[in-house]
N, C-alpha and C positions, 0 to 999 in steps of 0.2 A: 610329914606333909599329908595331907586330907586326902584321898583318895575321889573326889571331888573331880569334878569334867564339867566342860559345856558345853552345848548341844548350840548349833544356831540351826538352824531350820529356813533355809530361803526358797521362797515359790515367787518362778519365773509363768506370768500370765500373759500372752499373747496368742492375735488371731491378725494374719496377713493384707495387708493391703489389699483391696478387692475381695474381700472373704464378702457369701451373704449375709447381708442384714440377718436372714432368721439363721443363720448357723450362728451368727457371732449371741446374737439373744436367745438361744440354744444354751452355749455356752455360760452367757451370763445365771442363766437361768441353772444351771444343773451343777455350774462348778466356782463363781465367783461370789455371786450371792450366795448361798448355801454355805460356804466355805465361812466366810465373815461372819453371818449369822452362828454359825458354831462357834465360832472362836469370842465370840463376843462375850463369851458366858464364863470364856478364862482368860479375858483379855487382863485382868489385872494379877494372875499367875503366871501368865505364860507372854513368852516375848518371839517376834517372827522379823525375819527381812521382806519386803514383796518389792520384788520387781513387775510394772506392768509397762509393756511399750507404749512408746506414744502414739499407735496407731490406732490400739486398741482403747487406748485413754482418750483421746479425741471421739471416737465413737460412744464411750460412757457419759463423756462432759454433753452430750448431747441426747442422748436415750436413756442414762440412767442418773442425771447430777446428784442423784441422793447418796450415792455409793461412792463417790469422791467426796460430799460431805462426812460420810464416814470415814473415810480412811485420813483424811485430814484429822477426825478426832482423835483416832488410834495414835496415830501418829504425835499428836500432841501432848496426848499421854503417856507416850515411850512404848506404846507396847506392838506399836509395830513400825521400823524404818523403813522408808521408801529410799528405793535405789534405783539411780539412773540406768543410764544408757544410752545409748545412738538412737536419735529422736523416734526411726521407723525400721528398727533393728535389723541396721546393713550389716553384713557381716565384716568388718573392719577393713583385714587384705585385701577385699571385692573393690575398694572406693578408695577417691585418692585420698592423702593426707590432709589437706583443706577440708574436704567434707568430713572427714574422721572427727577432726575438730571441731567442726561446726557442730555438726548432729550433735555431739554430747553436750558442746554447751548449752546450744538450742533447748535439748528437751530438760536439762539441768534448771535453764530458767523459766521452763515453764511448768514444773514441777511444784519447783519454791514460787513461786508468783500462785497455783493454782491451791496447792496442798498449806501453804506456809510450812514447809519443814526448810532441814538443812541436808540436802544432799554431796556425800560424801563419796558411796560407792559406787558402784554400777555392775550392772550385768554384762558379760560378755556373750555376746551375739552366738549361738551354738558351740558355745565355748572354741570357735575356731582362734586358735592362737598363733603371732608372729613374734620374736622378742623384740621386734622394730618398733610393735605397737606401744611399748612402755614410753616410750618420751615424747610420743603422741598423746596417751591417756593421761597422764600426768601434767602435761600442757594446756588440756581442756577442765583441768582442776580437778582431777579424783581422785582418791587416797588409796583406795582396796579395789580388786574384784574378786570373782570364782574360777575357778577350770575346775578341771576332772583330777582326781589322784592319776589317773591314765597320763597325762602329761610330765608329772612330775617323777611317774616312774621312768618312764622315756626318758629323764632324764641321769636315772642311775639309785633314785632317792628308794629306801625298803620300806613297805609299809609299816613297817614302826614309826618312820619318819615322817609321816605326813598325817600327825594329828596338833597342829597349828599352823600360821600363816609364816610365809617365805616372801623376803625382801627380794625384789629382782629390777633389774636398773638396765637404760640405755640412754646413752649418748650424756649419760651424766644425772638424768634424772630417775628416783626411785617409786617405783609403788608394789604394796603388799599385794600378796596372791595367797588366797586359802585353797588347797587340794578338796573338791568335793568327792565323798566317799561314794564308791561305785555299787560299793555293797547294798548301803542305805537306800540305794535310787530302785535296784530291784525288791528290796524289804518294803519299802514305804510305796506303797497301802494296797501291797499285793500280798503279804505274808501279815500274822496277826500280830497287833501291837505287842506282846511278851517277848515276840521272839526280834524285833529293834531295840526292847527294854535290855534283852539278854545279851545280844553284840554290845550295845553301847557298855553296859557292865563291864563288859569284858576289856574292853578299850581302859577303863578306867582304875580296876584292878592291878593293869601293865604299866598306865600312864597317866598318873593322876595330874591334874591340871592340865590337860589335853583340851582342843578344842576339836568338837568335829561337826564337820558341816555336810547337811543335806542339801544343796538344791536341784532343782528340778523343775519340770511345766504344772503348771498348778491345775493345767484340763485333765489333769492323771487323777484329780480328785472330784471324780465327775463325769466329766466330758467322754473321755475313753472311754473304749465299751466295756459294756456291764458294770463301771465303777460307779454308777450314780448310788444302783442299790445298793453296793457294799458296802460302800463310803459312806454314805444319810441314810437310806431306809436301813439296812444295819447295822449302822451305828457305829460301823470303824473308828470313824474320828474321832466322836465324843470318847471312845473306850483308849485312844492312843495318847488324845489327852487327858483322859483319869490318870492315865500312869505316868504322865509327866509330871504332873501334880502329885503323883502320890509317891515320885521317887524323886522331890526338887530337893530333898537333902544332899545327894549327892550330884542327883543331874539338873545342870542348872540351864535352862533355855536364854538364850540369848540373842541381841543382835548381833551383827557382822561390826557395827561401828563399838560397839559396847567390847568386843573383845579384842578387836586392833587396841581400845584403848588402857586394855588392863592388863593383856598378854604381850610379852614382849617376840619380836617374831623369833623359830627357831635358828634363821640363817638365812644363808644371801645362796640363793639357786638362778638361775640361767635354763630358760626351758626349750627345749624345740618345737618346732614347730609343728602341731598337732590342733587335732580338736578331741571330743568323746571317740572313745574305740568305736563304737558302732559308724560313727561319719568316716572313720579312716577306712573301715570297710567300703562303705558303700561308694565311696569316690573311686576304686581301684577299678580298671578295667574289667568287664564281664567276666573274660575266660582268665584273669587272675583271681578275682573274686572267688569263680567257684573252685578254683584250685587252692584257693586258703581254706574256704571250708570243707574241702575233702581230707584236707591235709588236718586241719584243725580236730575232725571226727575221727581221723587216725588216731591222732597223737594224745587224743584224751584218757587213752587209759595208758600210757607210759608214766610209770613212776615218776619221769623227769620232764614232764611234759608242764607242770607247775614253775619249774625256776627255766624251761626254756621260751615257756610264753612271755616272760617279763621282759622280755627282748626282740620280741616280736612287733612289729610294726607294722600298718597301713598305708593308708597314701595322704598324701597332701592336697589340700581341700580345694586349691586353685586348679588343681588338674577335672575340676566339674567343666568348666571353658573348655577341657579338649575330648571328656566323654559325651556330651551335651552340646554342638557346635551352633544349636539354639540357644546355650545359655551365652554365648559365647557373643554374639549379635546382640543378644540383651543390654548384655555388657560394655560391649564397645559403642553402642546408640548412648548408653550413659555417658562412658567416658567423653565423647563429642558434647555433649549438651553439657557436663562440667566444665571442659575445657573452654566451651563458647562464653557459659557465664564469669569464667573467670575474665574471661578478655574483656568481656561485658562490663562489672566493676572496676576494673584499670583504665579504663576508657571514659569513666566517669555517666553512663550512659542514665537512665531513670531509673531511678533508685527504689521506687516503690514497687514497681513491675521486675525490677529482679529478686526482687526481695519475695514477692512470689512464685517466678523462675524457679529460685533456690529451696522453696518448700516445696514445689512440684517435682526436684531433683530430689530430695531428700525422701518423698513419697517413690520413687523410682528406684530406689534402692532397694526397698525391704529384700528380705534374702530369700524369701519361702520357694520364690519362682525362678532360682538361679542353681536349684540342685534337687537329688531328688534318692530317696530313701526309704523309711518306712512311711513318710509322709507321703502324699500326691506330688506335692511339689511342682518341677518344671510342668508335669503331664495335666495337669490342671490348667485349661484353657483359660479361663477367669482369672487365676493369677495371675498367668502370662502378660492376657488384656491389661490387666490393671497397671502394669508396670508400664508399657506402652502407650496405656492412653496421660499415665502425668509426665512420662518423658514429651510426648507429643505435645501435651499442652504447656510443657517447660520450653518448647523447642518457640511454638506460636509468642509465648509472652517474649522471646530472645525477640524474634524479627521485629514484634510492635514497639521496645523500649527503645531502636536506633530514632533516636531526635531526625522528625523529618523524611524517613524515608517511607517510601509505598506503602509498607504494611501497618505504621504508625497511620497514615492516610485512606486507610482503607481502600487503597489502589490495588489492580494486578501486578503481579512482578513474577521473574520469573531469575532462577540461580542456580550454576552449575558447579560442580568441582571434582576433581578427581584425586586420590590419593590413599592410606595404608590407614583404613579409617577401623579396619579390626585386628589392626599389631602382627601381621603374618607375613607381611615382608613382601605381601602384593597389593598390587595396586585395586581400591573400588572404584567407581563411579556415585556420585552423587546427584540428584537432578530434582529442581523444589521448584514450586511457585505458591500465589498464596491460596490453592486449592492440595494440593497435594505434595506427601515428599516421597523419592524411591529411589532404593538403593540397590545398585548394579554388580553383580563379580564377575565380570568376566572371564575369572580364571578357573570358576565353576561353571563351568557351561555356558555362559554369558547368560547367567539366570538371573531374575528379578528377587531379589530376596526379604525387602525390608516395600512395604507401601503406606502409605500413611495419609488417611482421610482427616485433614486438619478439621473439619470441621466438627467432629465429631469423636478426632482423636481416638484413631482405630485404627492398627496397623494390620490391611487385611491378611497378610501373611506371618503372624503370629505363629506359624505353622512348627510342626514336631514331627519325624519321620519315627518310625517302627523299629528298635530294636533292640538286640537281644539285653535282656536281662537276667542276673543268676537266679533270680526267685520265676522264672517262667519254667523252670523244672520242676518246681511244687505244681503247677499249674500245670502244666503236660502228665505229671504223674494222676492228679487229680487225689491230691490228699488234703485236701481240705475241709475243715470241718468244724462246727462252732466249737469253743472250747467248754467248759461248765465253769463258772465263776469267772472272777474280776484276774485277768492275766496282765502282763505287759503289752504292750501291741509289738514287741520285739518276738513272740511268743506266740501269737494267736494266727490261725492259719484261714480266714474265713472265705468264701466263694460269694459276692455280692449276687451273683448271676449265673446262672447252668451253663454248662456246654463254651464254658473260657477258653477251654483248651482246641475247640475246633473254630477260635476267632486271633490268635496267635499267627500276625502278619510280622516278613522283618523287611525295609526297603532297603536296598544298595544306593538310595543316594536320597538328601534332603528334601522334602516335600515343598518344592517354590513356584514360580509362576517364568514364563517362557522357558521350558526345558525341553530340548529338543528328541525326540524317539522316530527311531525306525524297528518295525516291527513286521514278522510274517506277515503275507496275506491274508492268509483265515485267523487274524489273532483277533478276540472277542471282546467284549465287554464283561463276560465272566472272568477271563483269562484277564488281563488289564488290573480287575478290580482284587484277585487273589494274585497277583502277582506273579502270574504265571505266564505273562506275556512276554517272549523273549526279545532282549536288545540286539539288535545287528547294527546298529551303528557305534560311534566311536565319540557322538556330539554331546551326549549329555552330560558328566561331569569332569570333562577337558576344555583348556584353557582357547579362548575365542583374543582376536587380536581387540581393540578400544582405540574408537578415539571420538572426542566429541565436534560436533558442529555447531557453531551459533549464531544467531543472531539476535537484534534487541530482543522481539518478544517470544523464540522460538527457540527451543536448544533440541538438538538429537544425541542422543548415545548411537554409533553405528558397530556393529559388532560382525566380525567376520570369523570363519574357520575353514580351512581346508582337512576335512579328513574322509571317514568313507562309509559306508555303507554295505554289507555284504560284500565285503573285499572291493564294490567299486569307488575309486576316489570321488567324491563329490563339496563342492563347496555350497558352505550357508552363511550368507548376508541377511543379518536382519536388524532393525531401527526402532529404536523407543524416541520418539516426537512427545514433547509437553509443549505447552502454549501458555502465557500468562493468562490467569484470568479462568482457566479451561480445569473444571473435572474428567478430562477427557485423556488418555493416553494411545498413540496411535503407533500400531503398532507396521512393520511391513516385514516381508518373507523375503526370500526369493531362492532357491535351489540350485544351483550350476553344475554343469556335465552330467547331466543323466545321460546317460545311453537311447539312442532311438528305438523307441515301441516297448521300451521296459516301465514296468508301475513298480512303484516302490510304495509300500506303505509309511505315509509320514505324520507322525501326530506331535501335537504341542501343549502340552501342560501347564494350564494354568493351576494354582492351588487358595480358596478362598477361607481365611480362618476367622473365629472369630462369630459366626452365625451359627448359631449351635443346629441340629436337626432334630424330626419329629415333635414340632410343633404347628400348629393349624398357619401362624403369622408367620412363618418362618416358610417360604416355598419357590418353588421356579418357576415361572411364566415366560411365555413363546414372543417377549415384546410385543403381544396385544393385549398384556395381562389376560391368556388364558392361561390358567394354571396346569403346571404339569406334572407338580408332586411336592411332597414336603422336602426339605435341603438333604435330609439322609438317602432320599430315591435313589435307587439304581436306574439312568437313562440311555434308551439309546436309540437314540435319535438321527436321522436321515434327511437330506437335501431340505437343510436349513441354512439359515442366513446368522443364527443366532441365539441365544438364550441368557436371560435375568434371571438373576439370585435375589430374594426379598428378603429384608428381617425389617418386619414392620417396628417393634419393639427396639430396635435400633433408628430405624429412620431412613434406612439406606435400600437402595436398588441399586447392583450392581448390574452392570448390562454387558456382553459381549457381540458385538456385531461384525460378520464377517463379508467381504466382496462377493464370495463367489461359494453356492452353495455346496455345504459340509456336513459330514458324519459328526456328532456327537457324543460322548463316552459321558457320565456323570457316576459318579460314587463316593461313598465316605471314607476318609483316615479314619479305623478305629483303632486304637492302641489297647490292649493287656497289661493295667498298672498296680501297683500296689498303694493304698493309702492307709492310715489309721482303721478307716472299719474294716479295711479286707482289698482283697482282689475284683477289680471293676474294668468293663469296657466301656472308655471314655473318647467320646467324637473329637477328634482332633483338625480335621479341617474336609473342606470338599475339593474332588479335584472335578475341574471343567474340562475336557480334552477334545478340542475340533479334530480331525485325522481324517485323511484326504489318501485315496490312492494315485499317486501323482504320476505325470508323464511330462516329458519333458518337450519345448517346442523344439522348433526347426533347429535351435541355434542350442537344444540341450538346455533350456530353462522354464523354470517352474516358479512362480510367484503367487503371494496372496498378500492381503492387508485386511486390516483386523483393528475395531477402534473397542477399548477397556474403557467405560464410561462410568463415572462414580456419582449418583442421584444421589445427594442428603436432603434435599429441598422439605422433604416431608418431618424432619428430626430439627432442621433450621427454622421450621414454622413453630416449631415448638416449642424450640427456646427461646422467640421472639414472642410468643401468649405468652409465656411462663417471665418472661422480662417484664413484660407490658402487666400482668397483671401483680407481680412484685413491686412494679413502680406506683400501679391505681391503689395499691397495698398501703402506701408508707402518705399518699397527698390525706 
């Protein structure tokens, strides 16, 4: 037998939902284009799979058509297969089985419609894998994917065994899986092409007729740091494909479809459920995490520390919903808007407008903003947005498709409901009109968690609280440092910004809007803003009783708690009022048994995300539009009635207006994250906080009202020019 192997070589290229325009033409620029232009010169030696999302294909089909013209050619050529996948690559488990199916067919035919190929494979979504998924992806028509050899060790398989593809089956139906070499991913095109010439050798030495497969994110040739000049200006690539070329005697490049269809698989595997080793890390609880990798630094010089990692495990990728209780909200706002569309379709409702519905859910999905890693991920405020703003505008096309009602008629309306709308086995609140939606927990403090400016599709509480993560020990220790050359980003330790380790905040409880605080007397706005102001009540993340009030065009959430304060028992009643018709949400207080002649400090937290800070448009004004600082300001402000949040570049004035004049706190959520180029402080939301030292009247009560006012009028003006002059456009 030939001592012969094939190499398939698949590069996964994608950039997230709401990524910028200039990072994504960044990227074009340094790792997409470049990449093709090289390869063009061995296109008829050399053969490749490329997977690109549809999100990132959408944005090409539009900024660069020339580079889908090409790869249509390649492709027509054989010399490079285009592979599917989930149209805006949802991570599969994340999304129900209808959508599973859809996305892939969706972006299947819009592949073959745009590219003319024949798509047969697909990519799997961060390689997070279920074995449920198989008679789902086999159902949307695909024959093969990739995972990690990481998976299929998990499953018991040696690495001898995992140089071809493994038949794997549910519920009756089959599709191939290739183990992608882990080795390869760290070799390729951080170590010099002789030394992948020399593993692969060796593979084929042991196993002739083998096939072994690279994939990986194609921004690793490029985009990642320091890789542009390694990779093009010297010339990596061109040198990794001399030598594929110069060793195609034995090592033959291939596609994925080219070798399903000439190799026969080695066997039928069952895998668990996993994704790549590094996700199963980073999913794992903090103070697990770092307890793997103290254990893992132990154990690396035990002689037996090699056949006992092969049996070492991580976590499970769904448990990001309970590290992350913001991805969590993400998640269950999706699931509602799925569930709604489904009912929507069954109902026979307008068919065109859900059909868009459906591609704003499918946009709602990507996964970049539902976990978080060596990427930015969740802590990326713009991803968050983005996923927000097409759930939202999937949520407004649900209300207009119902034949006949208000929001079809461009009438006010207004909608309430209550129920287990984030799977925890409590109850939320619901409360919409066609200005606004907002979601209620009561059993979190009877906080505001979710608010959602329809008009603009902007849920201002987007928001992320502070906390621990195992890599803020590199950052506390301060060992950071650029590295020399093209590394992994698994590997590179860098400091975007000085002095990280004295911006290391953690919150005890979610960053939302009406949360209720008692706090010292002399407690500050310094103290507040570092966290160092201490709780003496019992109100803020304990469960408040619910129920709602309604009438036609008015609903209230009323929310109560009996607990205490400084050991005194005290009760808090407070109202969220919406109006049809109304960007207004009205809020009321009221305090019960204080004790006579005693002041209790009592403040209320709102949280506004979404307006980024230290920009000139971006500022607070005293409601007479005098300004009082950019959105990052530290404020502290005295016997006022009030204060506006501006993002002109958005559109919106938020306003806060109070009955009876009040102390105000203002500061920023910064968080300590880690992304691709390094470690950064990244603005995560503003908190607004009135705080009153309260006394109670004759009768032991304390009350205030408070109206939350949402101005887009200035963002609405603009989509009606930008209408108006689309339509003078087209007569």
């Amino acid at each position: 037998m030939s001592s012969s192997i094939r190499l398939a070589l698949v590069l996964h290229n994608h950039q997230p939902v709401g990524n910028f325009d200039a990072v994504i033409e960044q990227a074009y620029q340094e790792s997409y284009k470049p990449f093709l232009d090289v390869f063009a010169d061995y296109a008829g030696k050399l053969k490749l799979s490329l997977h690109t999302s549809g999100c990132l294909m959408e944005w090409l089909a539009v900024k660069h058509p020339e580079y889908l013209d090409r790869l249509a050619e390649f492709a027509a050529a054989g010399s490079i297969e285009i592979v599917g996948g989930a149209f805006y690559e949802a991570i599969l488990p994340m999304i129900p089985r209808r959508d599973r199916i859809g996305q892939i067919r969706t972006y299947t035919a819009w592949l073959e419609r745009r590219l003319g190929c024949k798509v047969r494979g697909m990519w799997m979504p961060e390689r997070v894998w279920e074995q449920s998924l198989v008679s789902e992806i086999a159902a949307a028509g695909i024959e093969y994917t990739v995972l990690d050899d990481f998976h299929f060790k998990n499953a018991g398989l040696l690495p001898h065994q995992l140089h071809g593809s493994y038949v794997t089956e549910d519920d009756g139906r089959i599709l191939a899986v290739f183990p992608g070499s882990e080795r390869l991913r760290y070799l390729i095109p951080f170590s010099q092409p002789h030394e992948s010439i020399d593993y692969l050798r060796s593979i084929a030495a042991e196993h002739p007729g083998a096939v072994v497969v690279f994939g990986d994110d194609g921004e690793k040739f490029g985009t990642w740091p320091d890789t542009y000049r390694h990779v093009y200006t010297d010339g990596w690539l061109r040198r990794f494909f001399d030598q594929l070329v110069e060793n195609a005697s034995w090592l033959h490049t291939t596609t994925l479809g080219e070798a399903i269809d000439a190799v026969p698989p080695l066997g039928k595997a069952y895998l668990p459920d996993a994704s790549y080793r590094e996700m199963t890390e980073w999913v794992l609880p903090t103070e697990r995490l770092l307890e793997y990798e103290q254990l893992s630094n132990e154990m690396e010089k035990d002689p037996h520390w090699p056949q006992i990692k092969q049996f070492i495990r991580g976590g499970f990728w769904r448990n990001f919903k309970v590290k992350y209780p913001e991805t969590d909200e993400m998640y269950s706002r999706m699931m509602m808007i799925s569930s709604r569309l489904e009912e929507a379709f069954a109902d026979g409702l307008d068919r065109e407008l859900l059909e868009q519905a459906r591609t704003e859910l499918y946009r709602g999905q990507c996964n970049c903003a539902y976990w978080h890693g060596a990427f930015g991920g969740i802590y990326l405020p713009h991803l968050r947005n983005a996923i927000y703003t097409h759930l939202i505008a999937a949520d407004n096309l649900l209300h207009k498709a119902v034949a006949g009602s208000p929001a079809q008629r461009g009438e006010p309306w207004i909608e309430a409901a209550h129920g287990d709308f984030n799977c925890d086995a409590r109850q939320e609140i619901y409360l919409a009109n066609d200005k606004l939606a907002a979601l209620i927990s009561p059993h979190r403090g009877g906080s505001l968690y979710e608010l959602d400016v329809r008009s603009i599709c902007q849920n201002l509480l987007s928001t992320l609280a502070r906390r621990p993560e195992a890599y803020h020990r590199k950052v506390l220790a301060g060992t950071g440092s650029k590295l020399e050359g093209a590394k992994s980003i698994h590997s590179q330790v860098i400091f975007k910004q000085p002095d990280l380790d004295k911006q290391i905040r953690y919150d005890a409880y979610q960053r939302k809007a009406m949360q209720d605080h008692f706090f010292d007397d002399d407690a500050t706005l310094a103290m507040a803003a570092a966290n160092e102001a201490m709780e003496r009540g019992d109100f803020l993340n304990l469960g408040y009783e619910a129920k709602l009030l309604r009438n036609p065009h008015r609903i209230q959430a009323r929310l109560s708690r009996d607990g205490n304060a400084w050991g005194v028992p005290l009760k808090i009643t407070k109202g969220f009022t919406m109006e049809a018709g109304s960007g207004v949400i009205d809020v009321a207080y009221m305090i019960e048994g204080l004790p006579p002649g005693r002041s209790f400090h009592f403040g209320v937290e709102f949280n506004v995300a979404g307006l980024p800070s230290g920009c000139d448009d971006r500022y607070f004004h005293d409601g007479r539009h005098n300004r009082l600082g950019h959105l990052g300001s530290k404020l502290d402000l005295a016997g006022v009635r009030g204060v506006n949040l501006v993002d002109e570049w958005l559109g919106i004035d938020v306003g806060l207006r109070i009955s009876e004049p009040s102390s105000i706190w203002t500061f920023p959520i910064e968080s300590v994250s880690q992304s691709e180029g390094g470690f950064e402080l990244v603005h995560q939301s503003i908190v607004v906080m009135p705080h009153w030292h309260v006394v109670g009247d004759a009768a032991g009560r304390w009350s205030v009202t408070m109206q939350l006012a949402i101005d887009t009028s200035q963002a609405e003006s603009r989509m009606e020019k930008s209408t108006q002059a689309a339509i003078a456009a087209t007569v």
